[in-house]
N, CA and C atoms as an extended XYZ file, in Angstrom:
156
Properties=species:S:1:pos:R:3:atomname:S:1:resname:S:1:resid:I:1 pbc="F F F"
N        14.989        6.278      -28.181 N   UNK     1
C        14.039        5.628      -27.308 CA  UNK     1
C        12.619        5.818      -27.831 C   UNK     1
N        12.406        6.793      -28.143 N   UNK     2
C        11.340        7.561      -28.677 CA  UNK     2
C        10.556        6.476      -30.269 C   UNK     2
N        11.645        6.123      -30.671 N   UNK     3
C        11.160        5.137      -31.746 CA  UNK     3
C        11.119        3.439      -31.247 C   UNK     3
N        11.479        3.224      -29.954 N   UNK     4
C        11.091        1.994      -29.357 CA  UNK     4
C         9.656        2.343      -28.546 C   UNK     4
N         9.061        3.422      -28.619 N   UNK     5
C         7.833        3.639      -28.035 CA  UNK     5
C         8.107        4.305      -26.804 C   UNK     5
N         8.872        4.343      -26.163 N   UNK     6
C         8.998        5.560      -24.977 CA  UNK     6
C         8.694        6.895      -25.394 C   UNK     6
N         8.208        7.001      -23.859 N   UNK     7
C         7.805        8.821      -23.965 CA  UNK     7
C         8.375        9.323      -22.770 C   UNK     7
N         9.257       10.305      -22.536 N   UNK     8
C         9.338       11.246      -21.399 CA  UNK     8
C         8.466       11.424      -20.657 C   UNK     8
N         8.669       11.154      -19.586 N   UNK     9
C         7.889       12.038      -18.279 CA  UNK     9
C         8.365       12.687      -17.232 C   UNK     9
N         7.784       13.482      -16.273 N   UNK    10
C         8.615       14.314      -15.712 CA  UNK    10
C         7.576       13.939      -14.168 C   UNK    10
N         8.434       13.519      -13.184 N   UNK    11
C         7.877       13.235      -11.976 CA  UNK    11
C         8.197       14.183      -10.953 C   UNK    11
N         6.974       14.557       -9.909 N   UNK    12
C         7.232       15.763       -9.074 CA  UNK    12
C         8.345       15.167       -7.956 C   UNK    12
N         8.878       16.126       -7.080 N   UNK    13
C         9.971       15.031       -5.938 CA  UNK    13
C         8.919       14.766       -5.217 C   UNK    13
N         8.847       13.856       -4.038 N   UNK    14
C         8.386       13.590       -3.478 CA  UNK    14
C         8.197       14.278       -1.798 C   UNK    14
N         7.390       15.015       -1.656 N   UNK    15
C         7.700       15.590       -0.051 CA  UNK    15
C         8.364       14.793        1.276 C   UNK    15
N         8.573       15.402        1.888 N   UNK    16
C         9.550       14.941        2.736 CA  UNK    16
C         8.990       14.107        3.599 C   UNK    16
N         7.610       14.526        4.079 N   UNK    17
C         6.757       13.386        4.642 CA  UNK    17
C         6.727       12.081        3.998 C   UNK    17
N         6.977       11.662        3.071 N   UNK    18
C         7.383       11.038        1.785 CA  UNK    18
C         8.974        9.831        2.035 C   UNK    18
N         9.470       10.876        1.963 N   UNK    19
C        11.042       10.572        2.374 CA  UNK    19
C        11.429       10.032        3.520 C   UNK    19
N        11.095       10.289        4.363 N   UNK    20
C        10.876       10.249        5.696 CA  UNK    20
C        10.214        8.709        5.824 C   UNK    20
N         9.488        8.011        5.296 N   UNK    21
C         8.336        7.510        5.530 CA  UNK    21
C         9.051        6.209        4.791 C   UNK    21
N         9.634        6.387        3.731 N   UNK    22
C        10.169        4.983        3.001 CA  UNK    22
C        11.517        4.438        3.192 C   UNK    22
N        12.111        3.398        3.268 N   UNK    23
C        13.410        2.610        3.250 CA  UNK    23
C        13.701        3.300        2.276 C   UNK    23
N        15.436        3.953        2.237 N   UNK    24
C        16.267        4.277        1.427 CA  UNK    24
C        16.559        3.050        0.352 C   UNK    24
N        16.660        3.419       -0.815 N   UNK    25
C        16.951        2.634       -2.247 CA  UNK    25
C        17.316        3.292       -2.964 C   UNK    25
N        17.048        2.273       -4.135 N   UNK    26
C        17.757        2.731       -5.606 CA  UNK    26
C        16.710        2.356       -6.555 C   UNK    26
N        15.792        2.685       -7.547 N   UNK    27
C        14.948        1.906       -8.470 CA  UNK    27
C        16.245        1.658       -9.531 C   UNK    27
N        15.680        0.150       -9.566 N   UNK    28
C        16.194       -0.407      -10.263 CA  UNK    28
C        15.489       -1.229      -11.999 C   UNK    28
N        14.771       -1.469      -11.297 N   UNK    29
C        13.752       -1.936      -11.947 CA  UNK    29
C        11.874       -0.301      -12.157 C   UNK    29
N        12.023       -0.134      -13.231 N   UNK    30
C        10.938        0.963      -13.402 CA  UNK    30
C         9.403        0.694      -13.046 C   UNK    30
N         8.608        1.305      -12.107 N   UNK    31
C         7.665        0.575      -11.543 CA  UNK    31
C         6.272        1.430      -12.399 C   UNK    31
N         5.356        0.871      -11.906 N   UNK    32
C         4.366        1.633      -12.986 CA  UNK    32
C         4.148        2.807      -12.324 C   UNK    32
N         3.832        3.635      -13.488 N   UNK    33
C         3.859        5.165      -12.766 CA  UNK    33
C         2.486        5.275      -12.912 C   UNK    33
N         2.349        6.349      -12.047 N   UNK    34
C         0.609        6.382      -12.141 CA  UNK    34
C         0.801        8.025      -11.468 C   UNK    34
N        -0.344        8.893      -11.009 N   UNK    35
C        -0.690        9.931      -10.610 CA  UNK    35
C         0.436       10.386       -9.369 C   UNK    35
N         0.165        9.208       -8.629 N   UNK    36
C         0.770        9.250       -6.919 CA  UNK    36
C         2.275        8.995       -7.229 C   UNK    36
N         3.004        8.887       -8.218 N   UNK    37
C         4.346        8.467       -8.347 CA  UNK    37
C         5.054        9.692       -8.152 C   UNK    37
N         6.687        9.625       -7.192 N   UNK    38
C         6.949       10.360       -7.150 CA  UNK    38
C         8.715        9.856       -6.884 C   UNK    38
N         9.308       11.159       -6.864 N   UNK    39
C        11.264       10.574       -6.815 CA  UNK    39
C        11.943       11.217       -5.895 C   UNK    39
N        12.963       10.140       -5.073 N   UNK    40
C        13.291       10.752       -4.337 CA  UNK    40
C        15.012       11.071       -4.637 C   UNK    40
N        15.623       11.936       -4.579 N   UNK    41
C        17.065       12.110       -4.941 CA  UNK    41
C        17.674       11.434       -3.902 C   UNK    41
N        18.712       10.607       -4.064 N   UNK    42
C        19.459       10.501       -3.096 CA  UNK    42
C        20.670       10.844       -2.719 C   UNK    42
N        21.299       10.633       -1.864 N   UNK    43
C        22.217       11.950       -1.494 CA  UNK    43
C        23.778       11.339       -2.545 C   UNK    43
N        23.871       10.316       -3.188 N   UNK    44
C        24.886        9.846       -3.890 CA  UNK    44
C        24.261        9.796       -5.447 C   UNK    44
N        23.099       10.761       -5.689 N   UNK    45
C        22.769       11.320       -6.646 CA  UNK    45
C        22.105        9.962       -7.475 C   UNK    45
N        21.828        9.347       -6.933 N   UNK    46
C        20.487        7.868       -7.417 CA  UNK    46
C        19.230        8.194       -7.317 C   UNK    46
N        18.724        8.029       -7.967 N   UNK    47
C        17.134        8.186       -7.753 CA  UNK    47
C        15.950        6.998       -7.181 C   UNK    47
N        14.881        7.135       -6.745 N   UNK    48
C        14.256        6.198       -6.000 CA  UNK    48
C        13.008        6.760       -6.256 C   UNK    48
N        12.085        6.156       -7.139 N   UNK    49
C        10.599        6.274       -7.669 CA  UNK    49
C         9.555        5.477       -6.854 C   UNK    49
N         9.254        6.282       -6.207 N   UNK    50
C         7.816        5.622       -5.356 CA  UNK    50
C         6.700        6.119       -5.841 C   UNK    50
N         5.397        5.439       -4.924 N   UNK    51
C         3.824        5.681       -5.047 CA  UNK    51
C         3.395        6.016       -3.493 C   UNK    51
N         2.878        7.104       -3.599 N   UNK    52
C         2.645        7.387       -2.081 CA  UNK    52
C         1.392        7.489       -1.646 C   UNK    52
């Protein structure tokens, strides 16, 4: 990946006030990450990248 130009990043989870606060999903599509981006686990082990 790394030679198609990707770089790793590492996103904090998102607090629960957080969780709480958004419609359950799935990212599917990768959204732009920025400062406020954050992930939420879901309980069937999917992940869900928001901006809060």
């Amino acid at each position: 990946m790394g030679e198609k130009g990707y770089d790793p990043v590492t996103l904090p989870l998102c607090p629960a006030e957080v969780r709480r606060a958004v419609p359950p999903g799935v990212t599917t599509v990768l959204p732009q990450l920025t400062e406020m981006a954050c992930v939420i686990r879901n309980d069937d082990g999917s992940w869900q990248i928001v901006t809060r």
